[in-house]
C-alpha positions, 0 to 999 in steps of 0.5 A: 911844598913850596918856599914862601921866601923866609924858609917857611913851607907854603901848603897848597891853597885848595882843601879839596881831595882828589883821587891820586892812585888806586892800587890793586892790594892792601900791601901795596897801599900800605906802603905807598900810604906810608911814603907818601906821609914820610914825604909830608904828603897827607893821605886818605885811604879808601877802599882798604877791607877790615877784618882778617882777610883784608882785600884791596883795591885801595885808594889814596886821596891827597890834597889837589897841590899835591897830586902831581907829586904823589903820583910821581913818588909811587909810580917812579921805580926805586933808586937801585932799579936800572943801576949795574950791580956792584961786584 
């Protein structure tokens, strides 16, 4: 989102979804649904199996304005990745 100039979030114009990830299992989608959301990000989910034996792959759908942003959220590695442990 962006800042209109009077600290008041502009949500992106276009209404239109597209097509952002697809990831292979339900877990995996799962979460990268739920960050996705905490980010204020809006998410449809796509392909997730019903019933017990829940199969994947699954997709997430968010609003065109947010596609970049989505994208660079699930697949950047985590914070700790790369940093040396701490003795």
């Amino acid at each position: 989102m962006v800042a209109n100039g009077q600290d008041e979030p502009v949500e992106p114009s276009s209404g239109r979804f597209v097509l952002a990830i697809v990831l292979p299992t339900v877990p995996e989608g799962l979460l990268a649904r739920g960050l996705l959301q905490a980010e204020g990000i809006p998410v449809l989910t796509k392909g997730e199996g019903e019933g017990p034996y829940r199969m994947g792959p699954v997709e997430l759908w968010v609003p065109e304005g947010f596609e970049v942003q989505a994208r660079l959220l699930v697949e950047s590695p985590p914070a700790s990745e790369g940093s040396e442990p701490v003795s």
